[in-house]
ZAKOL-182699 format. One record per residue (C-alpha): x, y, z; residue in one letter. Coordinates in steps of 0.05 Angstrom, whole numbers, plus 5000, padded with zeros to 4 digits. Layout:
% ZAKOL-182699
<<X; Y; Z>; 'A'>;
...
This chain:
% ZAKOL-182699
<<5000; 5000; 5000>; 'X'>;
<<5021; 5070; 4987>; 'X'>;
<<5068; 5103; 5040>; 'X'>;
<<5031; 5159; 5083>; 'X'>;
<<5044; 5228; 5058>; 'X'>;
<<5050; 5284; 5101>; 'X'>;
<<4972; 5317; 5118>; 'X'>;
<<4947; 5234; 5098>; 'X'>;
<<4948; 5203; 5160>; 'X'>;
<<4921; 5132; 5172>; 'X'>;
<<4849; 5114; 5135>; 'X'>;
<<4794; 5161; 5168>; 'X'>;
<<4736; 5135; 5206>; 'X'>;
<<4689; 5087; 5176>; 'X'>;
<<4646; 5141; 5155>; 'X'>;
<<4688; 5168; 5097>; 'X'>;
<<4657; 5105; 5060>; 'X'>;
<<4588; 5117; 5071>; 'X'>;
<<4544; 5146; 5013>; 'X'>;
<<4490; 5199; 5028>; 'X'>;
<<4434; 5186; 4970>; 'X'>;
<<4404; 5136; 4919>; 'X'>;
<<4446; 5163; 4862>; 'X'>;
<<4510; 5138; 4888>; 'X'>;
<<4513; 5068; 4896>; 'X'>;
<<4561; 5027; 4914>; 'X'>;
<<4564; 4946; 4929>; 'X'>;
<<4623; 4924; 4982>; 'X'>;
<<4620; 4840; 4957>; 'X'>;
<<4620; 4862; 4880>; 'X'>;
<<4675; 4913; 4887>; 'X'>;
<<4632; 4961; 4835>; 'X'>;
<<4612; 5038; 4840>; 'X'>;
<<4560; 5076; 4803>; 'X'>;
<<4529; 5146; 4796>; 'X'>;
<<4466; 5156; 4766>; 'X'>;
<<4474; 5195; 4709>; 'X'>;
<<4416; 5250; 4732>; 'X'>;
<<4469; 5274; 4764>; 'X'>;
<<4500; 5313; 4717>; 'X'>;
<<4437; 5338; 4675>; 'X'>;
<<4377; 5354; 4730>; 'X'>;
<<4361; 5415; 4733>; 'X'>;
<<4330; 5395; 4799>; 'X'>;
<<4396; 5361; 4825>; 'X'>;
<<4428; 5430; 4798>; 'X'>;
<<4388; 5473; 4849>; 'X'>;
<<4411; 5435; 4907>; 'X'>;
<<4482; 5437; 4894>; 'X'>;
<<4473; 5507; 4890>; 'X'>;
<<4429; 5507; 4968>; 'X'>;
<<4464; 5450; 5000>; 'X'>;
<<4537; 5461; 4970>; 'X'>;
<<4548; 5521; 4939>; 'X'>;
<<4507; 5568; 4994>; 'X'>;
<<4538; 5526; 5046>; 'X'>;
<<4609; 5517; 5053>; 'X'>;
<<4670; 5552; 5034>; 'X'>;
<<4688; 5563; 4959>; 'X'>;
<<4747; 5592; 4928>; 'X'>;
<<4744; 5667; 4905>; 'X'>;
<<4813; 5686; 4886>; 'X'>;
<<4885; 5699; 4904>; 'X'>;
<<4915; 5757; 4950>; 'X'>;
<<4967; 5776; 4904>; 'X'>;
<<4910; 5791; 4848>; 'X'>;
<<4893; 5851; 4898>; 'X'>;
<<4955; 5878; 4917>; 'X'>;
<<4953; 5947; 4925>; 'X'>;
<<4895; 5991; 4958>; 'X'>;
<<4836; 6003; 4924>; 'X'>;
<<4855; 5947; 4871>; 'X'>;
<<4786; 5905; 4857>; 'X'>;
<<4754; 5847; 4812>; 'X'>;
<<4692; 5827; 4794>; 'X'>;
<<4671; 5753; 4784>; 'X'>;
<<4617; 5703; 4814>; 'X'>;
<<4620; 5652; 4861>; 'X'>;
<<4561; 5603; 4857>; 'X'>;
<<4520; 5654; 4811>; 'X'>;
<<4526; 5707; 4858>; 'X'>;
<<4564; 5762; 4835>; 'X'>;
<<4624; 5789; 4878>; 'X'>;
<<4667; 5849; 4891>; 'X'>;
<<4733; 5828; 4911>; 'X'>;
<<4776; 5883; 4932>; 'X'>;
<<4825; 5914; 4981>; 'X'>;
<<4804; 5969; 5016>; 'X'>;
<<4842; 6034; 5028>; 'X'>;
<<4866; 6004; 5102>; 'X'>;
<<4898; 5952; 5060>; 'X'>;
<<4850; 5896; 5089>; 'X'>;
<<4810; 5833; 5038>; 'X'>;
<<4741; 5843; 5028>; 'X'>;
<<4688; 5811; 4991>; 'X'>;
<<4625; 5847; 4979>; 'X'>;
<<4547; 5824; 4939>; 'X'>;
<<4559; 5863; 4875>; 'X'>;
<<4489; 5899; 4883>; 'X'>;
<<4468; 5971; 4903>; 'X'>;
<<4429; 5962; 4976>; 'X'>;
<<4384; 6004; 4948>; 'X'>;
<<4344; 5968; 4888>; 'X'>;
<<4394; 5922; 4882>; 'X'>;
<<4431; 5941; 4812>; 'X'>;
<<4498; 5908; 4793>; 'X'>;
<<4551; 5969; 4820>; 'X'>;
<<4608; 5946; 4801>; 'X'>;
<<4609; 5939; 4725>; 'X'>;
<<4690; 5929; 4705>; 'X'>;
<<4715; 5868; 4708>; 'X'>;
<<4778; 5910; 4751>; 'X'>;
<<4805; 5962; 4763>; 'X'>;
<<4829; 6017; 4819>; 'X'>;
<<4770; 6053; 4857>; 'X'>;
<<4764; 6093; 4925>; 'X'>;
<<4690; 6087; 4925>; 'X'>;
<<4644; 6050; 4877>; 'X'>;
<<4572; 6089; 4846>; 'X'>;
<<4524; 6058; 4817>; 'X'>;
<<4500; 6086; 4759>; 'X'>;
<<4423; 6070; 4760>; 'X'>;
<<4413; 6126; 4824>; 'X'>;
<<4483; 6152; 4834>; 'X'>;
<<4494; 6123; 4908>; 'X'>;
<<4566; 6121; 4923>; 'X'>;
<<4602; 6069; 4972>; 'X'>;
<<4673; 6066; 4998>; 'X'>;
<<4717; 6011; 4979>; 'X'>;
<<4718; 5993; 5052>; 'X'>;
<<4637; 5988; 5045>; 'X'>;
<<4607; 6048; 5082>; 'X'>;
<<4562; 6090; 5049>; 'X'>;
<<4594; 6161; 5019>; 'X'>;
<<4546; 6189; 4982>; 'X'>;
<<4476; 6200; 4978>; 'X'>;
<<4438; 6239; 4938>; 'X'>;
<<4386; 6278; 4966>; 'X'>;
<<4390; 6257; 5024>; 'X'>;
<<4343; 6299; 5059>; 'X'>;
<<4293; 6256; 5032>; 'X'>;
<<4317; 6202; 5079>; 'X'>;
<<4310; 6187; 5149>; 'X'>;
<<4363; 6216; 5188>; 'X'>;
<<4380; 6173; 5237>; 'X'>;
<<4446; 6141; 5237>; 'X'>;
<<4429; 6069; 5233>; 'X'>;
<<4383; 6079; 5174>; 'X'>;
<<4448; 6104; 5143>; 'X'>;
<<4485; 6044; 5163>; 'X'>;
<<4438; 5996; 5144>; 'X'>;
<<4454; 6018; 5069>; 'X'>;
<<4528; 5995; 5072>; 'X'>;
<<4548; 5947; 5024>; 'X'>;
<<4539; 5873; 5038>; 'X'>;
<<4598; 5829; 5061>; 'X'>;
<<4597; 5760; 5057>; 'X'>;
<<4584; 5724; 5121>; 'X'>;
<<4653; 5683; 5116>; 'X'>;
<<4717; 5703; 5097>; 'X'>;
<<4780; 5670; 5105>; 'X'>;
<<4852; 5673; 5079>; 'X'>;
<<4909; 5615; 5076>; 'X'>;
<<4975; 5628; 5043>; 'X'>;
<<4945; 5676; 5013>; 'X'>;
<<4884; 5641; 4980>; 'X'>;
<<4815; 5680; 4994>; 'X'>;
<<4756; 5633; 5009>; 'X'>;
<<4686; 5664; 5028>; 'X'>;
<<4622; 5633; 5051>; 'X'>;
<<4547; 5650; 5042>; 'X'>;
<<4534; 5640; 5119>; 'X'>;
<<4566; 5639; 5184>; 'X'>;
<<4547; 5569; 5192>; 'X'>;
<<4611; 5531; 5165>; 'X'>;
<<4669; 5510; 5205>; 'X'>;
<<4731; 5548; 5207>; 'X'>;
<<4775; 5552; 5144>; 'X'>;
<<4832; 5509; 5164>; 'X'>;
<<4774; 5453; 5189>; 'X'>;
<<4745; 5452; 5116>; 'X'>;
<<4812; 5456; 5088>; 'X'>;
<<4837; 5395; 5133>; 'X'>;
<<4900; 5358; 5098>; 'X'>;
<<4890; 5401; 5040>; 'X'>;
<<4921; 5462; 5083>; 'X'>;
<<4989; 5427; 5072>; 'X'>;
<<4992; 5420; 5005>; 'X'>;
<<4974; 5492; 4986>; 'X'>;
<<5028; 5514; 5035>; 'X'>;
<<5080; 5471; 4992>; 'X'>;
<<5057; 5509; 4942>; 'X'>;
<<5060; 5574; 4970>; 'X'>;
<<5133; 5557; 4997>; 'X'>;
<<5168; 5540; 4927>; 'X'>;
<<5194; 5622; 4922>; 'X'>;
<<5234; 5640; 4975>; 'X'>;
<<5197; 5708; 4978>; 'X'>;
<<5134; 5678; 4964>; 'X'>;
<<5084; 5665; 4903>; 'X'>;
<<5043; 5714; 4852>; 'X'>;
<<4988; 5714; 4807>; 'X'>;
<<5014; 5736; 4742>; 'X'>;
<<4965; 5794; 4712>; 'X'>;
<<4912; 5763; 4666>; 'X'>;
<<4863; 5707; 4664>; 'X'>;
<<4846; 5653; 4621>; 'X'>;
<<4771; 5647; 4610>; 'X'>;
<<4736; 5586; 4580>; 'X'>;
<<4665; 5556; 4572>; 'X'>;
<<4657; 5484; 4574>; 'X'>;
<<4595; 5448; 4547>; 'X'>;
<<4598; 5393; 4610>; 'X'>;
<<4577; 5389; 4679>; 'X'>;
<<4625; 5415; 4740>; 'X'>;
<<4634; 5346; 4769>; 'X'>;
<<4669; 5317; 4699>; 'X'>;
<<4717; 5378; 4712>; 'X'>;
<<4735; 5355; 4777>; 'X'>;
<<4731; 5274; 4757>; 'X'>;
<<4780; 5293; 4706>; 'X'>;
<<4833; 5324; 4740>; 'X'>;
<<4824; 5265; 4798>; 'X'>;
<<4832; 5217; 4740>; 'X'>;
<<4910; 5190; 4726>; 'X'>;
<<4870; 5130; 4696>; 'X'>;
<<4860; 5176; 4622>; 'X'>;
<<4926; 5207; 4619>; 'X'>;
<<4966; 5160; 4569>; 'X'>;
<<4906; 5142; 4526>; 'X'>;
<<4872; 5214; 4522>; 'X'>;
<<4936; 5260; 4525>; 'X'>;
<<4978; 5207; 4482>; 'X'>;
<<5006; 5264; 4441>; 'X'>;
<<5034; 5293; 4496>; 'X'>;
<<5064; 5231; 4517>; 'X'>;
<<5101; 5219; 4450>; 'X'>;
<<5119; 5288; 4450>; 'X'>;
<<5154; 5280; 4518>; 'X'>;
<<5188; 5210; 4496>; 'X'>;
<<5218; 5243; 4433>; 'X'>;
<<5256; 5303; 4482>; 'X'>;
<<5278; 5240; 4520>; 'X'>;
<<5232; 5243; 4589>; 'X'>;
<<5211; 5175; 4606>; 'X'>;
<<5129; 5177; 4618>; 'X'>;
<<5105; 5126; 4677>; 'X'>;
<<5046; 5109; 4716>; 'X'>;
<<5092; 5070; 4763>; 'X'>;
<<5085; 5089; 4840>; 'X'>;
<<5033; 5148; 4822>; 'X'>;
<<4980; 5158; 4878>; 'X'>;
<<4907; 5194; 4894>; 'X'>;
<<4895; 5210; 4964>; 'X'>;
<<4828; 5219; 4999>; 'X'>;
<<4846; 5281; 5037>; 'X'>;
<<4773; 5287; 5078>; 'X'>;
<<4718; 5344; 5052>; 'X'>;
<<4715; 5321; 4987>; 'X'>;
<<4784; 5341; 4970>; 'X'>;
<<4825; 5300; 4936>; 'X'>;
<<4902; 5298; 4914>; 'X'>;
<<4944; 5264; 4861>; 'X'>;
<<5015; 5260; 4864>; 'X'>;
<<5055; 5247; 4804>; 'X'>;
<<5129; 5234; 4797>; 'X'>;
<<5131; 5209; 4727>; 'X'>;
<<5084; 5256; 4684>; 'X'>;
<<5140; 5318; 4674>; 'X'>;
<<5185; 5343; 4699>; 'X'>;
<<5181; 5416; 4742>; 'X'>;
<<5217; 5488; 4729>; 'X'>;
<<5271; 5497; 4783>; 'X'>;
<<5259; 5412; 4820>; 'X'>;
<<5262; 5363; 4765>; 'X'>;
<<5290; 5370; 4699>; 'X'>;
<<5272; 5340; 4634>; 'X'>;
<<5309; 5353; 4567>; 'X'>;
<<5255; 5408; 4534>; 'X'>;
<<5280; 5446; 4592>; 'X'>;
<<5357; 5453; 4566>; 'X'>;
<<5419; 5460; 4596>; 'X'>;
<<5412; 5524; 4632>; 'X'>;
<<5351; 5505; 4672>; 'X'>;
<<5388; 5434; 4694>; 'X'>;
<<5438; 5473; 4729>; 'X'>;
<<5399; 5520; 4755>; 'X'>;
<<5354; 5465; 4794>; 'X'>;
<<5417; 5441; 4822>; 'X'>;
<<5426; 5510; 4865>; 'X'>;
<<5353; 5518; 4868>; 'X'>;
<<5351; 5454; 4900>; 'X'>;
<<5402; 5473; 4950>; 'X'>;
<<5362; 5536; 4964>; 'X'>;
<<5300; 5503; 4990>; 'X'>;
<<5327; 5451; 5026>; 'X'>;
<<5374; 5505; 5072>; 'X'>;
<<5300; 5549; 5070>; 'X'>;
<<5253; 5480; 5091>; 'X'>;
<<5300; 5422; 5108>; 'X'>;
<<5320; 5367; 5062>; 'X'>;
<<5258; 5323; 5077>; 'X'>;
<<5210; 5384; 5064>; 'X'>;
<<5240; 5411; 5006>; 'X'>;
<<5230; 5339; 4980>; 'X'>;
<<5160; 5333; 4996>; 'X'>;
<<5156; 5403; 4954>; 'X'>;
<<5198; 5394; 4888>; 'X'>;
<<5201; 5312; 4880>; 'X'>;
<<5134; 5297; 4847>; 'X'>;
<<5079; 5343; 4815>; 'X'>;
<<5005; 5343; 4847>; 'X'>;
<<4945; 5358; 4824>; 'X'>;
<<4904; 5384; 4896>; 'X'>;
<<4825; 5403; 4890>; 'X'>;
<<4792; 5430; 4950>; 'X'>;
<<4719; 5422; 4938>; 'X'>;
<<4682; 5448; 4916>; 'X'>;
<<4712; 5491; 4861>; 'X'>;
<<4794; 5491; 4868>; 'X'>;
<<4839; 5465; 4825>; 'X'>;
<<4907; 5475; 4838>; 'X'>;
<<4958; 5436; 4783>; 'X'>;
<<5021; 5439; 4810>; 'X'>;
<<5061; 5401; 4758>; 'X'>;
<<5112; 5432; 4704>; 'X'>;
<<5089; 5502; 4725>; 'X'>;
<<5036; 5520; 4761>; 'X'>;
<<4967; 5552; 4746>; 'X'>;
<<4911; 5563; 4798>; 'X'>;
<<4834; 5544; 4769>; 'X'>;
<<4774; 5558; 4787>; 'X'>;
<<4696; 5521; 4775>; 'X'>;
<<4631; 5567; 4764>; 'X'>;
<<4576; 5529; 4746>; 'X'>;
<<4532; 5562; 4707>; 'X'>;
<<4476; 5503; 4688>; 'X'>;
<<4477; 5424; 4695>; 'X'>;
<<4507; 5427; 4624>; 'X'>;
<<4564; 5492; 4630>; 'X'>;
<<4617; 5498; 4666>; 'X'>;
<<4652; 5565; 4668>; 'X'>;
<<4728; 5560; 4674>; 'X'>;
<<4786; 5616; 4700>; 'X'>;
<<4853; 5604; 4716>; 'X'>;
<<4921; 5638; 4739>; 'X'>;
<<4984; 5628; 4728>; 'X'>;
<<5024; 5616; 4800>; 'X'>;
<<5092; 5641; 4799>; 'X'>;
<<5154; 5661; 4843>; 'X'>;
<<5161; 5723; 4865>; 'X'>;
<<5232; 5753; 4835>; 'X'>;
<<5248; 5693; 4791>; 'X'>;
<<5297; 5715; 4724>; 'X'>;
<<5260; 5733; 4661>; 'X'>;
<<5284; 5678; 4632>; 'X'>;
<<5258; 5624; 4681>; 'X'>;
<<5185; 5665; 4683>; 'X'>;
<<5194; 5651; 4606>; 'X'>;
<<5204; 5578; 4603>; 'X'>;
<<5154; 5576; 4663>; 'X'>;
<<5094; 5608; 4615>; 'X'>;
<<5120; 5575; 4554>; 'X'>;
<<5117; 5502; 4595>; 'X'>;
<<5047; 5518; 4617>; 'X'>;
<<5011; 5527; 4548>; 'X'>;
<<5046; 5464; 4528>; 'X'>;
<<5003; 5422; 4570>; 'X'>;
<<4956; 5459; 4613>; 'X'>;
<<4938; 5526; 4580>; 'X'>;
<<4880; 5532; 4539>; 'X'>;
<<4908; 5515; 4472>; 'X'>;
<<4961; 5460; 4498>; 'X'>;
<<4962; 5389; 4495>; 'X'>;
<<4928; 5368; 4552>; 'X'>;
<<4872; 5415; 4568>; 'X'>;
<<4831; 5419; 4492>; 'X'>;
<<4834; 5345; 4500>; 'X'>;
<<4803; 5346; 4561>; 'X'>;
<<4747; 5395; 4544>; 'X'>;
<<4736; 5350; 4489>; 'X'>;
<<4720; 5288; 4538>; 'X'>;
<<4678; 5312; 4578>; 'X'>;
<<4642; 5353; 4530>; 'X'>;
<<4638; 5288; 4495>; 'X'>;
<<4615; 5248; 4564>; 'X'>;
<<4561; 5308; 4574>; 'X'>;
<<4528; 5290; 4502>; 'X'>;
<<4529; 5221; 4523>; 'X'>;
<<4493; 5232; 4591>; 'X'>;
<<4443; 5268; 4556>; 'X'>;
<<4437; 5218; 4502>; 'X'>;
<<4423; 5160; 4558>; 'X'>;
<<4364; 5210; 4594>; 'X'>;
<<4313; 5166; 4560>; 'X'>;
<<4329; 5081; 4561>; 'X'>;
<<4250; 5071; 4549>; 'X'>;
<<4270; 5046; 4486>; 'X'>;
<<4317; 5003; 4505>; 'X'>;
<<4288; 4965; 4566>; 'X'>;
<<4310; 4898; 4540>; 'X'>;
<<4386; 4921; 4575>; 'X'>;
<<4357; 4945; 4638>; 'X'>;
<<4356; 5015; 4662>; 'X'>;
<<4416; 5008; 4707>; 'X'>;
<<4457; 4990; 4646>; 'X'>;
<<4450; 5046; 4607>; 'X'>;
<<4453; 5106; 4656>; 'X'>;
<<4490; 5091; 4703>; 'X'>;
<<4570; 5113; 4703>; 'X'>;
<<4612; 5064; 4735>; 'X'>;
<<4676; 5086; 4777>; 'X'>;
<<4697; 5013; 4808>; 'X'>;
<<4763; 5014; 4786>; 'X'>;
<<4813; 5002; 4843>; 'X'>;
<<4757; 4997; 4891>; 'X'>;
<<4779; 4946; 4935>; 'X'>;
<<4839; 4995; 4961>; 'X'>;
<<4777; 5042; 4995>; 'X'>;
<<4774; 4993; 5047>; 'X'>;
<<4854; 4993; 5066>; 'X'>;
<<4854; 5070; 5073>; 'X'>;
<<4844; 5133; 5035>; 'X'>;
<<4903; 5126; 4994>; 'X'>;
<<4913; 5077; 4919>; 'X'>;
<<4936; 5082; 4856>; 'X'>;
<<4933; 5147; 4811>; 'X'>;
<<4906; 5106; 4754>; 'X'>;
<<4843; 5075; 4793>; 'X'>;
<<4788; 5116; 4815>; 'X'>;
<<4790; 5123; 4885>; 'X'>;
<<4792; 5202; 4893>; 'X'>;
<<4740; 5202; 4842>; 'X'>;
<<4699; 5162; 4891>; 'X'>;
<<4720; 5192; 4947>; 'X'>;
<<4683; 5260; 4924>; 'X'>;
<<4614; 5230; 4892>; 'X'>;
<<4609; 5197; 4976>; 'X'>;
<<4619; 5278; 4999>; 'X'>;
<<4583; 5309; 4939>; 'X'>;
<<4528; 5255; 4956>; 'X'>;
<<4526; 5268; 5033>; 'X'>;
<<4528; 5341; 5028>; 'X'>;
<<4465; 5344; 4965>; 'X'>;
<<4419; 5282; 5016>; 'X'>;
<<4363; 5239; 4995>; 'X'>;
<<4339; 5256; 4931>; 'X'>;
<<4284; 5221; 4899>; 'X'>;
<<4298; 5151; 4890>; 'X'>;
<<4321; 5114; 4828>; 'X'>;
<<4319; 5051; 4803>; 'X'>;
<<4393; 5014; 4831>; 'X'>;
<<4381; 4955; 4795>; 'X'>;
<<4393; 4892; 4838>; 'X'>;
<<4459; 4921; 4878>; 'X'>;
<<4454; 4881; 4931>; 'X'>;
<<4509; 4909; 4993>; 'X'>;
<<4482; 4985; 4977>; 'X'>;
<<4491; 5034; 5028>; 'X'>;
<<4462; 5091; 5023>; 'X'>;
């Protein structure tokens, strides 16, 4: 069995296995897995992930570093809810509802920017970046008591919270602190966030994409080692001809608690300034050699391991993705409808690397993971292509004579009987898969039932 990693301690309590409604089923004396396929196209099953999931835990809104100076804002939603994210002139994170107390009208309406106060432009009320209310107009019109006048500030979320850096909010005061929801996955991100020896940076910029497909295939995907070689085989040849040598030997997933999941991945690519590979050149091989040196006098030899030996792939659910493998972009999930997925993503980078190294670092990341490389249009593609096919199975009426639970039902057994040694297995099974359909299915509840078939050892 796979050797515990730092943040995966022995298997969790027996709970971790336990499945939370009828559309997750899975059968402990057959070894098999399944998910109803309504899971991905109701529109019904849609509404509660936004209520039981999206309203009620903590989600991912952005990076520190994409605020850095006073005043400095974005705009993007979280869970359809649109958001101001900005730092106020005190130099303090906030997160604001983008809509005017007053009728309610979108405020903010650039994407970013620089602003001491933001007016909105139906009524011309004007509010501090730090959320009070600066202007109003006519105000004589209004009460004049002072906690009419505060009762028109802007809206902060209930929930805010910040680790190394990475902003997480939360529609309600009822979810556990950050670091509980976070659990094992804290660790990780601080590996991250401990590469640069003064610390990591969003680059300026975002890559923006639509995908045709369901949230959930986003997140199956990147918890999937089991597609890599057939799916991204391009890439693969492309890295045999520099002369890397592509593995799934001793590659694992790790059921980090929450629903988050991890791969780690020592023989996918190599990793600007830990592990070389030929593409990289000469220059870069001897720069890893004192870059090397540098983290292990900054963390320890045995931590600066744990950092630069093998690339990961973390989510945090519900809507993180953070691929830390040749270089390392941040993305993000916005579901839009059971059938689009709205995609951004950052580019994570050291603070005061050389131009040079920033260059191969960029140049790396649209081989593979950028928008037009060789990894990611290939996996739009699949689970476009698994969305059509979900739809196309909505309707087995006609073809009762192979049984309802045939034809739409997805099956995820592969690997299955390592869930009962511990939360740790192979990258190329389908345990962290598994491991967040259980969450996803405990934190949606009993839906209306479907038909199992005859899966005898259910629980449920």
């Amino acid at each position: 069995m796979t050797a515990i990693l730092p943040g995966v301690g022995a298997a969790p309590d027996a709970d971790r296995l336990e499945v939370g409604n009828s559309l997750v089923v899975q059968d402990w004396e057959a070894l098999t897995f399944r998910v109803h396929r309504r899971a991905y196209r109701d529109e019904e099953i849609f509404a509660r992930e936004r209520e039981k999931i999206w309203g009620r835990t903590w989600l991912y809104l952005g990076h520190e570093s994409e605020i850095p100076e006073p005043g400095d804002f974005k705009t993007r939603s979280l869970g359809g809810r649109p958001l101001i994210f900005v730092r106020d002139s005190h130099g303090t994170v906030q997160a604001y509802l983008n809509a005017c107390p007053h009728r309610g009208t979108i405020l903010c309406r650039e994407p970013e920017g620089r602003a001491k106060n933001f007016q909105c432009f139906y009524h011309a009320w004007t509010f501090r970046n730090s959320g009070e209310l600066a202007a109003l107009p006519d105000k004589d019109a209004y009460p004049q008591d002072s906690a009419f006048v505060e009762s028109l500030s802007l809206r902060r979320v209930p929930r805010l919270g910040i680790h190394e850096g990475f902003v997480f909010v939360a529609f309600t005061q009822e979810v556990p602190d950050l670091l509980d929801h976070l659990g094992a996955a804290a660790d990780y991100m601080s590996m991250t966030a401990s590469i640069g020896p003064e610390g990591m940076t969003t680059l300026p910029g975002i890559q923006k994409y639509s995908v045709k497909g369901n949230w959930k295939l986003a997140v199956e995907n990147a918890m999937d080692g089991y597609h890599f070689a057939p799916t991204h085989n391009t890439f693969v040849g492309y890295l045999r001809e520099t002369g890397f040598a592509v593995t799934d030997h001793d590659q694992h997933a790790h059921d980090l608690g929450n629903g988050h999941g991890l791969l780690v991945l020592t023989g996918h690519n190599g990793r600007i300034g830990m592990v070389w590979e030929p593409r990289f050149g000469d220059t870069e091989k001897e720069r890893i050699v004192g870059k090397r040196a540098e983290m292990e006098a900054r963390l320890g030899t045995e931590r600066a391991a744990q950092v630069a030996d093998a690339s990961k792939i973390l989510f945090v659910f519900p809507n993180l993705l953070l691929f830390d493998l040749e270089a390392l972009t941040i993305r993000q999930l916005e579901p839009v409808g059971p059938g689009q997925t709205d995609v951004r993503a950052w580019q994570f980078v050291e603070i005061g690397e050389p131009d040079e190294v920033r260059a191969l670092r960029l140049k790396t990341m649209a081989s593979f993971v950028g928008p037009g490389g060789l990894a990611t249009p290939d996996d739009i593609e699949a689970y476009e292509a698994v969305q059509r096919g979900i739809v196309a199975t909505a309707d087995v009426s006609a073809y009762a004579e192979f049984g309802d639970s045939d034809l739409d039902w997805s099956d995820m057994s592969r690997g299955m009987a390592d869930d009962l040694e511990g939360p740790s297995g192979r990258s190329v099974d389908e345990g962290a898969m598994r491991s967040f359909w259980r969450h996803w299915s405990r934190r949606i509840g009993p839906v209306a039932s479907v038909d199992a078939g005859n899966a005898e050892g259910t629980t449920a």
